[in-house]
C-alpha positions as CSV (number, residue, x, y, z in Angstrom):
1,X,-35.8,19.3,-39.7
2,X,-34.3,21.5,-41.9
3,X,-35.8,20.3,-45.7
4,X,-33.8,23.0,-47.4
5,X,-30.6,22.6,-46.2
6,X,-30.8,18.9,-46.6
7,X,-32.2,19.6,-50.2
8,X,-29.4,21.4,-51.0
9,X,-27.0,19.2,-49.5
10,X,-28.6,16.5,-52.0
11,X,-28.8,19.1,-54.9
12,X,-25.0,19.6,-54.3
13,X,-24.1,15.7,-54.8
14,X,-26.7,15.7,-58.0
15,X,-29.0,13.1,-56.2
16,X,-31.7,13.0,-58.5
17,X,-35.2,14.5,-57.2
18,X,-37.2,10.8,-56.7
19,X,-34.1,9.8,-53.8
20,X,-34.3,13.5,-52.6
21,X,-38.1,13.0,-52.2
22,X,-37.1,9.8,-50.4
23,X,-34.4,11.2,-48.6
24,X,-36.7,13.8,-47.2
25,X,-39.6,11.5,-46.1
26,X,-36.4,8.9,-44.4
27,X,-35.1,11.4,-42.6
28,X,-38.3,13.0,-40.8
29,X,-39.2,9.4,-40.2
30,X,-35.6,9.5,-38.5
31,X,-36.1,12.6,-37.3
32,X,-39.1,11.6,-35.2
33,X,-38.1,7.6,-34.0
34,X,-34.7,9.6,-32.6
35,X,-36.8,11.8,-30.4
36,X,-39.5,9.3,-29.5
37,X,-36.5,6.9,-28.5
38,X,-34.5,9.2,-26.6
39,X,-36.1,12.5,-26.5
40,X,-32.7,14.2,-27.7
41,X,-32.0,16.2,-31.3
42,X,-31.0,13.6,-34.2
43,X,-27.2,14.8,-34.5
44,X,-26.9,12.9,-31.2
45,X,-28.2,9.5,-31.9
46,X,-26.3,6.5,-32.0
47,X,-25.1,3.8,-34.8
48,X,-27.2,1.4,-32.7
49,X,-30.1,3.6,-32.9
50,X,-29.6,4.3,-36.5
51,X,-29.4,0.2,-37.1
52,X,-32.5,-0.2,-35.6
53,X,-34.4,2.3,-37.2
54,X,-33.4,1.2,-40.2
55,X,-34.4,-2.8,-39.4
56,X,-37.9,-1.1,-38.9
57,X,-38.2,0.6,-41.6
58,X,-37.1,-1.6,-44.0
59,X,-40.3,-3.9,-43.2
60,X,-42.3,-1.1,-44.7
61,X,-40.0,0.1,-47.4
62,X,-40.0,-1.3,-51.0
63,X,-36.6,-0.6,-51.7
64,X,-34.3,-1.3,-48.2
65,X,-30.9,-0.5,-49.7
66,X,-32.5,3.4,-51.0
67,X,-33.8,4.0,-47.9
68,X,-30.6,3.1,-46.0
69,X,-28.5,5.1,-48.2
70,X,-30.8,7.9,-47.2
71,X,-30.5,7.9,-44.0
72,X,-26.2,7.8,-44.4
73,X,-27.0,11.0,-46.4
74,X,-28.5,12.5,-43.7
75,X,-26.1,11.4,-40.9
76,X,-23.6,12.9,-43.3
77,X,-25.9,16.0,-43.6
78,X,-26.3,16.3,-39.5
79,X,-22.5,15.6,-39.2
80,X,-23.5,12.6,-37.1
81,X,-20.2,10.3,-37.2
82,X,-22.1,7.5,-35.5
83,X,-24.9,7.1,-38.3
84,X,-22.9,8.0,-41.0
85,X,-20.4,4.8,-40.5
86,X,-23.2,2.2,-38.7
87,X,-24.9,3.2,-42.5
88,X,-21.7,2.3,-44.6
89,X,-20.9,-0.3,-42.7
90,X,-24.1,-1.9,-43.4
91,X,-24.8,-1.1,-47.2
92,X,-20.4,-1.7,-47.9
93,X,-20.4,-4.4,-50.5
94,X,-23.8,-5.7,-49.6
95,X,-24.4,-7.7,-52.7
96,X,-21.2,-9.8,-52.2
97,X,-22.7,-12.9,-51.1
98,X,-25.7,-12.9,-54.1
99,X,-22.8,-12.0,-56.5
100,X,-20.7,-15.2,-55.0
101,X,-23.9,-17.0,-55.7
102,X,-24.5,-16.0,-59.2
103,X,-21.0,-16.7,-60.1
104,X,-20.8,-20.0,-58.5
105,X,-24.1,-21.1,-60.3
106,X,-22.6,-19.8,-63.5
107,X,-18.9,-21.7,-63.4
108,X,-19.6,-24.7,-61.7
109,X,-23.9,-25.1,-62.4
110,X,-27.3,-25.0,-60.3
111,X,-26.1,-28.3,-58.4
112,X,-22.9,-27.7,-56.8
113,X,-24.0,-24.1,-56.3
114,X,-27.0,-25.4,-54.3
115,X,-24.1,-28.0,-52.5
116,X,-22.2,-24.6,-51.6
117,X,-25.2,-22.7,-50.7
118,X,-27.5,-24.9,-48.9
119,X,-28.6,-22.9,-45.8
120,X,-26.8,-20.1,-46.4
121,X,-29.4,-17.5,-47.4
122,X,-28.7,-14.3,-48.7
123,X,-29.4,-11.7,-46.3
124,X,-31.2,-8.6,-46.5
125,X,-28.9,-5.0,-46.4
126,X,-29.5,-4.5,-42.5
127,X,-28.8,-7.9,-41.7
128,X,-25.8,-7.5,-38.6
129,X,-22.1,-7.8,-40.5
130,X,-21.6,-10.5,-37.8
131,X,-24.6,-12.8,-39.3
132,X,-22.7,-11.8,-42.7
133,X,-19.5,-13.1,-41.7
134,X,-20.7,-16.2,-40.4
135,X,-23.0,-17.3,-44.0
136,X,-19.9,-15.9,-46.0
137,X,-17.2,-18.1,-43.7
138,X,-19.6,-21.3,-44.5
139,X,-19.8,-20.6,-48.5
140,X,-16.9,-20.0,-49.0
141,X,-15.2,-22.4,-46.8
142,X,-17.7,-24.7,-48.4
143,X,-16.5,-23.6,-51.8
144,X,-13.0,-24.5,-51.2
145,X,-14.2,-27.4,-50.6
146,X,-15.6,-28.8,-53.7
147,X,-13.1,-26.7,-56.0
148,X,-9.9,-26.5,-54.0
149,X,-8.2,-23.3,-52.7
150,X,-6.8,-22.3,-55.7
151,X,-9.9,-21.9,-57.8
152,X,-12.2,-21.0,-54.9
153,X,-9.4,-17.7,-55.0
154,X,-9.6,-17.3,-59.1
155,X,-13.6,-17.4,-58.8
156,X,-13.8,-15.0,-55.7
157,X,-10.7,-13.0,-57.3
158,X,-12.5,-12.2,-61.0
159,X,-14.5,-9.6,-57.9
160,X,-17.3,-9.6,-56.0
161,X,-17.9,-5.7,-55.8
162,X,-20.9,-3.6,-58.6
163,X,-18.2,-1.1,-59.9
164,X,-18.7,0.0,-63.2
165,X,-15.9,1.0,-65.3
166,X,-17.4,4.3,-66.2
167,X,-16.9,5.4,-62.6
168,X,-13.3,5.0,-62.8
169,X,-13.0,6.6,-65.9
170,X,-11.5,9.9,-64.9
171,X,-8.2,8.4,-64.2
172,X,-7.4,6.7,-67.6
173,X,-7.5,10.0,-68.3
174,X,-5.2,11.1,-65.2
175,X,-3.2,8.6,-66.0
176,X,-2.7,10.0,-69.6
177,X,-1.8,13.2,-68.4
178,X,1.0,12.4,-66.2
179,X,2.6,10.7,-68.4
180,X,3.3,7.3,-67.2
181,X,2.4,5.4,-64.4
182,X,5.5,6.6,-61.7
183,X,4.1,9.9,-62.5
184,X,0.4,8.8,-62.1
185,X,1.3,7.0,-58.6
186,X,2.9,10.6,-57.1
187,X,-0.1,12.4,-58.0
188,X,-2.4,9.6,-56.5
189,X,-0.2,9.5,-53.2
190,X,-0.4,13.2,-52.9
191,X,-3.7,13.6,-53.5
192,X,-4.7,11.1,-51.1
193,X,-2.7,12.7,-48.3
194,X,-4.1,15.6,-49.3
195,X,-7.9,14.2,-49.1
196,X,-6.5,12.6,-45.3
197,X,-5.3,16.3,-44.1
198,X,-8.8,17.8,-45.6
199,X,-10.8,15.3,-43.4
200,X,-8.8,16.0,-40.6
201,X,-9.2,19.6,-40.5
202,X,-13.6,19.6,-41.2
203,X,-13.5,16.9,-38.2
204,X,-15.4,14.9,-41.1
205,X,-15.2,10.7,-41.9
206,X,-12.7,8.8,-44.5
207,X,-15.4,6.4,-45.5
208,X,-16.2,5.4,-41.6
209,X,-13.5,6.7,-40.0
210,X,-11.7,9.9,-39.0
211,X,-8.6,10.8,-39.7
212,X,-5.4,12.2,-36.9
213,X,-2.1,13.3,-37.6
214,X,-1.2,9.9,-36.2
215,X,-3.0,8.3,-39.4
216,X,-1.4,10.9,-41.7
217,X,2.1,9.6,-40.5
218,X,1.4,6.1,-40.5
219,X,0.2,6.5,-44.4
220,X,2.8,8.7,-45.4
221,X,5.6,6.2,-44.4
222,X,3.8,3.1,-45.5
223,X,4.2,4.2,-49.9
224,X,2.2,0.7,-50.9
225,X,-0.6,2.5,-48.8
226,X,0.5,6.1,-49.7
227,X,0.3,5.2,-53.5
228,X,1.2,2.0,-54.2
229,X,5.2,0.6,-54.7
230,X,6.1,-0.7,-58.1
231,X,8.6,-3.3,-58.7
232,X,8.8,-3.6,-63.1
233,X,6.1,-5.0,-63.9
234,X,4.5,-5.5,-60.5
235,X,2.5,-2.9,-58.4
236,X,2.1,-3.5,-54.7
237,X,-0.7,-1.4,-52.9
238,X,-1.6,-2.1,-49.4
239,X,-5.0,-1.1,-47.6
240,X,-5.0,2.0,-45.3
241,X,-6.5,-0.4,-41.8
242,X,-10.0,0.3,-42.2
243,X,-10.0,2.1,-38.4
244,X,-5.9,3.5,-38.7
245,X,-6.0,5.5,-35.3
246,X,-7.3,2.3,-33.4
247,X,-5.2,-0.2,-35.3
248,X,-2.0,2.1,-34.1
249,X,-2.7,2.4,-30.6
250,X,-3.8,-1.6,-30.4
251,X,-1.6,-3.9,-29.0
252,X,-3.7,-7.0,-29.0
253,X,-2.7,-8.9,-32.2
254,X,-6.6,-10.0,-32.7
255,X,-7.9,-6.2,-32.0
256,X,-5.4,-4.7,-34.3
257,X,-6.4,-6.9,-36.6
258,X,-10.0,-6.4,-36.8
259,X,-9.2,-2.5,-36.6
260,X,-7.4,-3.3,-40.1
261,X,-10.0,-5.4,-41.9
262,X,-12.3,-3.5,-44.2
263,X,-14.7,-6.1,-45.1
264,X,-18.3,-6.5,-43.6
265,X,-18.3,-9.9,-44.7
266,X,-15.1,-11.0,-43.1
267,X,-14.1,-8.7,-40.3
268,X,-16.5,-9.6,-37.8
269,X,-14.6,-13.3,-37.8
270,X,-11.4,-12.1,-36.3
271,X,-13.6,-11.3,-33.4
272,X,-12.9,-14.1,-30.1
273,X,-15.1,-16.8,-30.6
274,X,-16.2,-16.1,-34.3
275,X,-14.4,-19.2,-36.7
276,X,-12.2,-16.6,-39.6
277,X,-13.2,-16.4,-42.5
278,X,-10.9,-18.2,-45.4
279,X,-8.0,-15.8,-46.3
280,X,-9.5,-17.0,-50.1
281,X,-12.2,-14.6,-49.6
282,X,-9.1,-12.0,-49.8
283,X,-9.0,-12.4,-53.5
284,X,-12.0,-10.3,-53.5
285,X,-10.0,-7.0,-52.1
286,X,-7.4,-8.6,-54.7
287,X,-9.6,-7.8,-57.9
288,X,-11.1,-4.8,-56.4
289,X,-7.5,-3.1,-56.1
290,X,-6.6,-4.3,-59.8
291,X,-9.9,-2.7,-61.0
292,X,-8.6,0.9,-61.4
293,X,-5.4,-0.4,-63.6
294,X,-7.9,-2.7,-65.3
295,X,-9.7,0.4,-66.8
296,X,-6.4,2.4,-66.9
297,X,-4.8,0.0,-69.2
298,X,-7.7,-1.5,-71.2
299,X,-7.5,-4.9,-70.2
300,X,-7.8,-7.8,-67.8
301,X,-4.8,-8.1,-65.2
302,X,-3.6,-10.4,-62.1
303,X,-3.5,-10.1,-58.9
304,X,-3.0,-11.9,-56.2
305,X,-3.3,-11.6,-52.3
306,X,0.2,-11.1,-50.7
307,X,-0.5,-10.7,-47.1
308,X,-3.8,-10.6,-45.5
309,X,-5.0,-10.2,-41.8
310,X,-7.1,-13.4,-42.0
311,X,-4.0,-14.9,-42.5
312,X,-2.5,-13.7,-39.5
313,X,-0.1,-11.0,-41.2
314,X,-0.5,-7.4,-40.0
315,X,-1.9,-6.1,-42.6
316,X,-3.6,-6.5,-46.2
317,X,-1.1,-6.3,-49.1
318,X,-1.4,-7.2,-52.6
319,X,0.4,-7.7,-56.1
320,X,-1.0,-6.5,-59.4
321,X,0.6,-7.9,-62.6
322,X,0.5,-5.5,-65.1
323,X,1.1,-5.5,-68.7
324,X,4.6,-5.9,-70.0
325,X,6.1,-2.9,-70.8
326,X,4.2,0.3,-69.4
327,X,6.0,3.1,-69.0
């Protein structure tokens, strides 16, 4: 394995020297299960190898979700595509369902969170997003139950996702500088196309997938994906499909729509077979959307889910209310 370059590779993304220790030690475990299991160099392995790798070595591992984000750092590293996204997808928004917990217990008390909950334990970070879907399409389906579908959205809509405001902060102060919000929104757009055309031309992942000139031209004539489309005192941004080249070329209303859903703890439902997760649980992408103008402006905002693939709509749109007046 090549330790320095790795090192480096960490040093670069100021990963502090305990999780490039870690990092190190993961991926020469890695290193060594690849060629035991299929007697080939590591930039060839599969997601399905890197998943099980990863089940096994979380039984020996005191902290599962470190040694998982190692290993995606090393699959990035190796410029192996297939680890890389079988990593994301597992560790994307894997404390959802213990945050939907906590905030259950919190509004509504221990007893009808234990009504909601019972059964439904909260699964480990390399738990299958299919076994995810499932305990997330009985809680919350559960949850509307006992509260309605109105407030089972506010609950799931005040955000399920750890983001803390300080890593957004760098575009209150983008914001600032252009001057207003219209302004803000171009320089978001372009940036973002110009973040698509850069992954396209290193052959490199946007989040888990790659990017063609096909994706480009889809975002670029979509502007609620692009940058988002404002309406006074309404913003409507819609979700770039979570794999764009395989949602365009699907034909399959049920395939295009899993090809569009982001979420680990919903997308695997839109599979035949699986029983959908509650469009509810969209409220969730909802408040994670809003997030950004929340620390932009300062304060709490609305949002709401406007069209949503677990709805049967063909794509995921939403509406954030912001304050009166902004320029």
């Amino acid at each position: 394995m090549d330790r320095v370059g790795f090192r480096t590779f960490l040093v670069e993304r100021k990963t502090s020297e305990g999780a490039i220790a870690h990092a190190l030690a993961v991926a020469e475990r890695f290193e060594s299960y690849v060629c035991e299991t299929l007697g080939t160099p590591v930039g060839q392995a599969s997601g399905d190898v890197a998943r099980s790798f990863s089940s096994e070595l979380v039984k020996s591992d005191g902290d599962p979700y470190e040694s998982c984000l190692a290993l995606l750092r090393f699959g990035r590293f190796v410029r192996n595509h297939d680890v890389t996204a079988a990593m994301l997808e597992m560790l994307d928004g894997h404390a959802a369902l213990e945050n939907l917990w906590r905030r259950v217990g919190d509004e509504l008390g221990a007893p009808a969170r234990d009504r909601v909950f019972a059964g439904v334990e909260i699964p480990p970070v390399e738990v299958s997003n299919v076994k995810k879907a499932r305990r997330m399409q009985k809680a919350v389906e559960r949850l509307e139950a006992v509260v309605g579908s109105d407030r089972c959205g506010r609950l799931i809509g005040q955000g399920l996702h750890d983001i803390p405001d300080g890593a957004l902060a760098g575009e209150r102060i983008a914001y600032e500088k252009a001057g207003g919000l219209d302004g803000y929104l171009r320089r978001k757009g372009d940036l973002f196309i110009a973040e698509l055309k850069a992954v396209r031309d290193e052959g490199s992942l946007y989040f888990s997938q790659p990017i063609t000139d096909q994706v480009i031209a889809y975002v670029e004539a979509h502007p609620e994906i692009r940058q988002g489309v404002r309406d006074g005192d309404v913003l409507y941004e819609a979700k770039i499909p979570y794999m764009a080249a395989e949602y365009l070329r699907e034909t399959d209303p049920q395939l295009k729509a899993y090809h569009c859903c982001h979420c680990p703890w919903a997308r695997e439902s839109l599979r035949r077979g699986e029983k959908r997760v509650s469009k509810a649980f969209c409220n969730c992408s909802a408040a994670l959307h809003k997030k950004l103008y929340e620390v932009i402006f300062g304060q709490e905002l609305e949002a709401e889910v406007v069209e949503t693939v677990l709805a049967g709509d063909p794509w995921c749109k939403f509406a954030i209310r912001l304050p009166k007046g902004v320029a």
